[in-house]
C-alpha positions in Angstrom: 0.0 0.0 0.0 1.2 3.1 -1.2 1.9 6.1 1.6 -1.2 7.9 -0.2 -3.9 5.2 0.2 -2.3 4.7 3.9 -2.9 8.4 4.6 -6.6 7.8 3.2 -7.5 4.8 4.7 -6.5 6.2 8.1 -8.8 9.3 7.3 -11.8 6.9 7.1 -10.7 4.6 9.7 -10.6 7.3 12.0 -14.0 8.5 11.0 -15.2 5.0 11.2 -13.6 4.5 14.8 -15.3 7.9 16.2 -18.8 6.7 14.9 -18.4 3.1 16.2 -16.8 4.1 20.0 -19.8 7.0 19.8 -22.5 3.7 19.3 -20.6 1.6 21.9 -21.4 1.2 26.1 -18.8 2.8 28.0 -19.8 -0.4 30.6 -18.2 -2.5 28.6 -14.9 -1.4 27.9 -13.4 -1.1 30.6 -10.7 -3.3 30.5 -8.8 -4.0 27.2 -10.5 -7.8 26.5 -13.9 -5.1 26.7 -12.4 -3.0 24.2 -11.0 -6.0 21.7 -14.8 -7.7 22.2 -16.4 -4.3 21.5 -14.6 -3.7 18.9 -15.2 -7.0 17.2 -19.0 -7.2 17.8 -19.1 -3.4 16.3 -16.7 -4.4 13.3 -18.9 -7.8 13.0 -22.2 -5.5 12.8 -21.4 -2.4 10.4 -18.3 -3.0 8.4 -17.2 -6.2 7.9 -20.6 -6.9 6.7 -19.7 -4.3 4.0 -16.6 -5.1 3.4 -17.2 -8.6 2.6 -20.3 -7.9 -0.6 -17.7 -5.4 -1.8 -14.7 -8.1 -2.0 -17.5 -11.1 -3.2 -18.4 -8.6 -6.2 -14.8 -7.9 -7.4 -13.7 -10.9 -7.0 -16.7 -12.9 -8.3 -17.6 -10.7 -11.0 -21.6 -10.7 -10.8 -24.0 -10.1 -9.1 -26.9 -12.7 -10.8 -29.0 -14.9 -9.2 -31.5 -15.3 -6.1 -29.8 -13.6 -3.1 -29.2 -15.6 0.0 -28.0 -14.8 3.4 -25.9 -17.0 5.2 -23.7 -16.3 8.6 -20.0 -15.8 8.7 -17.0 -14.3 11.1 -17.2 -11.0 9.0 -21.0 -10.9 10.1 -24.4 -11.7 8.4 -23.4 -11.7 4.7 -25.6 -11.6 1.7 -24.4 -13.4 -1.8 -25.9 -14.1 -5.0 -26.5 -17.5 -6.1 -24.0 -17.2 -9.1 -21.1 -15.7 -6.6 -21.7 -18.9 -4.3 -21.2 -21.1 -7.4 -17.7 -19.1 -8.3 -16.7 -18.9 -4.5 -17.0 -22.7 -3.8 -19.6 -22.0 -1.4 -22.3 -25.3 -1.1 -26.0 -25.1 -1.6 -28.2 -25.1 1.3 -25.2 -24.1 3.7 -26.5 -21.8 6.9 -22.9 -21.0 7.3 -19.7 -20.0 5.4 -16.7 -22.2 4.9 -14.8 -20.7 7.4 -17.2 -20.5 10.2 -18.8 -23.7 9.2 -14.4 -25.4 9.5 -14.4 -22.9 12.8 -17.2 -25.2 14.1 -15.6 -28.7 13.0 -12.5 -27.6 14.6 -13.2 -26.7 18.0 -16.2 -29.9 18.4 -13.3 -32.4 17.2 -11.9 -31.5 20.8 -15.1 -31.0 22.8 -18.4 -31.7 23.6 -20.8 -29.9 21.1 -22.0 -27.5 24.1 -18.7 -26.7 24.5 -17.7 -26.0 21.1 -20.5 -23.8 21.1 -19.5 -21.3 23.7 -15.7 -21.6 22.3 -16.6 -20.8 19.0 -18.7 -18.0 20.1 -15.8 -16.8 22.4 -13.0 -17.1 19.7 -15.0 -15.6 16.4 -18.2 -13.4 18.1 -20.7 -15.7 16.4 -23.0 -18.1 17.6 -24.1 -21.0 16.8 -25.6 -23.3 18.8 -24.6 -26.8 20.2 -27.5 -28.5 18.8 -26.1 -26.8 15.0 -22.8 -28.0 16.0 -23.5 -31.4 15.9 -25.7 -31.2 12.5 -23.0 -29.6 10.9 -20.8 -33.1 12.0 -23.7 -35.3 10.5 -24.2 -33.7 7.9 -20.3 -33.6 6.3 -18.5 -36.3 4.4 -15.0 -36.6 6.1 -12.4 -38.0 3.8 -9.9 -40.7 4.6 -6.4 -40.3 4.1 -4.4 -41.3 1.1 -1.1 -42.7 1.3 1.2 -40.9 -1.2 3.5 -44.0 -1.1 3.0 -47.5 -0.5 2.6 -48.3 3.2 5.4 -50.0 4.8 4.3 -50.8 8.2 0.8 -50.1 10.5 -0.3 -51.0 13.8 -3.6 -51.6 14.8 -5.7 -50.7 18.6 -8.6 -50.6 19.9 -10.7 -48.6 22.6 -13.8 -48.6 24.5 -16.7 -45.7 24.0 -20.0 -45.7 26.6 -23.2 -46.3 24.8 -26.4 -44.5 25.5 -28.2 -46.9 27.0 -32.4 -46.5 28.4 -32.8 -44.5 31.8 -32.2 -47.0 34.7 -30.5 -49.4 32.8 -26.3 -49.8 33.3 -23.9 -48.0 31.2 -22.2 -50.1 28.7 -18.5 -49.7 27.0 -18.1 -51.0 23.1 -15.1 -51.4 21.3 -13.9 -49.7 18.1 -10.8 -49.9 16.7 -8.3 -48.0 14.8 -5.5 -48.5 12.3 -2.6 -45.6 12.4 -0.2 -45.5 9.7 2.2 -42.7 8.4 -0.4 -41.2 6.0 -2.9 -41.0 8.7 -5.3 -42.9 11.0 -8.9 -44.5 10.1 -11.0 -45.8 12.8 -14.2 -47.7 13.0 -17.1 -48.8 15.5 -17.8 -52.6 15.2 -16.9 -52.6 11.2 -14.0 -54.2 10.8 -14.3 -54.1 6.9 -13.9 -50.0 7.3 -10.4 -50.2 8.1 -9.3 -53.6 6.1 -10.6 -52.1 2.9 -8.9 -48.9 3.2 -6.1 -51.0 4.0 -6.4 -52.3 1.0 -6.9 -49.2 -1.4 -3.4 -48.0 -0.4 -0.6 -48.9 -2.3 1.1 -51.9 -0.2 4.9 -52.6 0.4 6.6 -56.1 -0.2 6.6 -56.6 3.0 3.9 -54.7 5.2 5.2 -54.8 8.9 2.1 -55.0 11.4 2.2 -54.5 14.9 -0.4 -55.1 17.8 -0.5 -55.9 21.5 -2.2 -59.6 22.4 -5.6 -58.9 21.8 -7.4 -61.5 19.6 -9.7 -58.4 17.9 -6.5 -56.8 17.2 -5.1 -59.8 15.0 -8.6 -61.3 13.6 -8.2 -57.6 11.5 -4.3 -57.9 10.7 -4.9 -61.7 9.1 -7.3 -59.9 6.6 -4.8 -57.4 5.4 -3.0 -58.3 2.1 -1.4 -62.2 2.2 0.7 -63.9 4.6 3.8 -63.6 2.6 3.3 -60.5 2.9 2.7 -59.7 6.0 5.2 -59.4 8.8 3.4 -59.8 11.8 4.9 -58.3 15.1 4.1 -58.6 18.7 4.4 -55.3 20.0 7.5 -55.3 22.9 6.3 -53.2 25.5 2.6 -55.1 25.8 5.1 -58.3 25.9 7.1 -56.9 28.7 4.1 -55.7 30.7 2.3 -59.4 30.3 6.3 -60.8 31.2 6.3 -58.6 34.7 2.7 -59.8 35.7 4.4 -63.1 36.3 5.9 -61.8 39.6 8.5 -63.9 41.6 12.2 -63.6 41.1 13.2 -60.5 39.5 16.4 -62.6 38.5 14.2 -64.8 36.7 12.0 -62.0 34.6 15.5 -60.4 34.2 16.9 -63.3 32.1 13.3 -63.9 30.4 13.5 -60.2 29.3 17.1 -60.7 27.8 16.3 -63.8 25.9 13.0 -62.0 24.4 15.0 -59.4 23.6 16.8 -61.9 21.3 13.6 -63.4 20.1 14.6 -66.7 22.0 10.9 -68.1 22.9 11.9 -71.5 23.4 14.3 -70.6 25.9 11.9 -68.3 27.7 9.3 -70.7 28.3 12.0 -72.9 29.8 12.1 -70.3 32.9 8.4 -71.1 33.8 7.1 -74.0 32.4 8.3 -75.7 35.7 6.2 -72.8 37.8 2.8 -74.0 39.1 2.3 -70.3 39.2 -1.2 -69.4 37.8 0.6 -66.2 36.3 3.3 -68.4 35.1 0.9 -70.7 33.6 -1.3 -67.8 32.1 2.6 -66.3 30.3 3.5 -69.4 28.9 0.2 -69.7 27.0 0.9 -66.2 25.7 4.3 -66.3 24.4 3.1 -70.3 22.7 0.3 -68.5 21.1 2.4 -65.3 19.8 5.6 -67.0 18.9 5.2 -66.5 15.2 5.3 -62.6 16.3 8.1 -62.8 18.7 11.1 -61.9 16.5 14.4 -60.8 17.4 13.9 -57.4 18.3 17.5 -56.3 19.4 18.1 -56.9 15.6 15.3 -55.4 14.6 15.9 -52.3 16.1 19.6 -52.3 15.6 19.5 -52.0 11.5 16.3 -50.5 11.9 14.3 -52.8 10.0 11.0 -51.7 11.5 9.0 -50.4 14.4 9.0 -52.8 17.4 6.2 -51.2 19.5 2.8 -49.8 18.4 2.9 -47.0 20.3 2.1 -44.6 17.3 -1.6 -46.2 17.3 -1.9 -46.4 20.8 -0.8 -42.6 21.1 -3.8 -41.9 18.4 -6.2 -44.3 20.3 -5.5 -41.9 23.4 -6.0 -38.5 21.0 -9.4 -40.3 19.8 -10.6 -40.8 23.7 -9.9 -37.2 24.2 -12.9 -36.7 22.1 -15.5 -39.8 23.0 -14.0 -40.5 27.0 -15.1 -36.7 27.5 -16.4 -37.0 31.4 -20.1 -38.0 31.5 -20.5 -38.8 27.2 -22.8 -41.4 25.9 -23.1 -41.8 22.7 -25.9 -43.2 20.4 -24.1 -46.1 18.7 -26.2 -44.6 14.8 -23.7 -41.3 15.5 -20.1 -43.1 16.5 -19.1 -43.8 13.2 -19.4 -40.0 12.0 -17.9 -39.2 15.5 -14.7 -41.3 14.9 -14.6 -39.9 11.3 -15.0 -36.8 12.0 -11.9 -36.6 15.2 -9.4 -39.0 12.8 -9.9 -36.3 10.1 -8.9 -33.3 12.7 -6.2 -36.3 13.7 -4.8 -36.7 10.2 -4.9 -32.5 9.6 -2.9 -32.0 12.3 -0.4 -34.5 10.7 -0.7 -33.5 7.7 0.2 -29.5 9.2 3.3 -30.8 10.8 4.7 -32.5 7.9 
């Protein structure tokens, strides 16, 4: 901007400012968050709502077609029906883009009341919790797309509290999640949602997939491309924490942890097959039925061949709870699987901003 227009624009601006403090209640700014929310409601009322027609004709170029009013963080605006076609603005949308991505944003993280008195906090509009969650039902969250063929993913699941009638118990479902470096996908009891996806991606020679001991967690990673394949992994730190609920001689977990460390099942289960211990008992059963995903993980992670733990998914299971565990949340089981959409696609955006 050139020093001439400056000079103008302060000229108006200062004309604008005098006419706007003159309209405003001295009550109300008296300290300088008053002033800034003042300001904004003032700005929100008379100008911005000017502002924005002016900017939607230049840059839109007509001004055909039925009008229709729609709100926005510069205010109640009007547009045509041709400028919403040129502005990539949808039919039969209350709200603009940017409010309407506001809205998704801050209800990823919290409960749809909340959202609603953040959002009307953060951009001086309101819209109200009840429109917060239509707005979630009503999009179409896309999955992620991995730009190069997937050489590992783990798998998790977690639990989410069900509505259930009045009087009658609470009850906790699973749903479960695959994380990968594109991005995360989970679903609520449809397995076929994530093994599909799986399946859409381009796949490396060898896909390396990790999970703790849960049988739901490995029922999904047999479906996923073809055993030869697939490079199964227990992950190491679920296998130390089942290891250390054996108890007894710490000498004795010590050497089981070395020889797992090499891989060396055999020699493991010679440290408590002897034990009448029900723990001991409960360990060897575990390491006979995950011995195919036991491998050698000091070699593993020495030429770095692959991940040995899943924490990445079990990090992205906790970021998912953050949303559904919210104290006191039920959640009619018709609205999970837009709920789980709808916080892995804030999930993946994050990721995808950091990269």
């Amino acid at each position: 901007m050139t020093p001439e227009k400056a000079a103008r624009l302060k000229t108006h601006l200062d004309a604008i400012a005098q006419l706007l403090y003159d309209e405003s209640d001295p009550a109300a700014m008296q300290t300088l968050e008053g002033i800034e929310m003042t300001v904004r409601e003032q700005i929100q009322a008379h100008v911005s709502p000017e502002l924005g027609p002016f900017f939607i004709r230049q840059v839109s170029g007509t001004t055909a077609g039925r009008e229709r009013r729609l709100k926005s963080t510069l205010g109640q605006l009007t547009l045509t029906r041709r400028q919403a076609e040129r502005l990539a603005v949808p039919a039969h949308r209350q709200f603009s883009p940017h409010l309407e991505n506001c809205c998704l944003r801050v209800s990823a993280n919290v409960s749809y009341e909340r959202a609603a008195q953040d959002v009307a906090y953060l951009t001086g509009i309101r819209v109200p919790a009840k429109t917060q969650q239509r707005l979630v039902h009503h999009q179409s969250f896309p999955q992620p797309s991995a730009p190069e063929a997937l050489r590992e993913l783990s798998v998790d699941g977690g639990k989410v509290r069900i509505r259930t009638p009045l009087g009658e118990p609470c009850q906790w479902k699973d749903y479960k999640a695959i994380a990968t470096v594109a991005g995360t996908v989970a679903a609520y009891r449809d397995n076929a949602v994530l093994i599909d996806w799986t399946h859409q991606q381009p796949l490396a020679t060898t896909l390396t997939c990790l999970g703790d001991g849960h049988d739901g967690i490995w029922n999904i990673v047999e479906q996923i491309s073809t055993p030869e394949q697939r490079r199964e992994i227990l992950d190491w730190y679920h296998l130390m924490e089942n290891l250390h609920k054996v108890g007894g001689s710490l000498k004795r977990l010590h050497q089981a942890e070395h020889r797992l460390w090499q891989g060396q099942v055999d020699e493991t289960l010679a440290l408590f097959e002897s034990l009448d211990k029900k723990q001991a008992q409960t360990f060897c059963r575990y390491l006979r039925k995950h011995r195919h995903r036991i491998v050698n993980y000091d070699y593993y992670q020495q030429e770095q061949i692959c991940s040995i733990g899943s924490g990445a998914v079990e990090s992205t299971i906790k970021q998912i709870s953050r949303r559904v565990k919210i104290s006191g949340a039920q959640w009619k089981e018709e609205n999970l699987p837009q709920v789980l959409a709808h916080r892995c696609a804030y999930l993946n955006e994050l990721i995808g901003v950091q990269r």
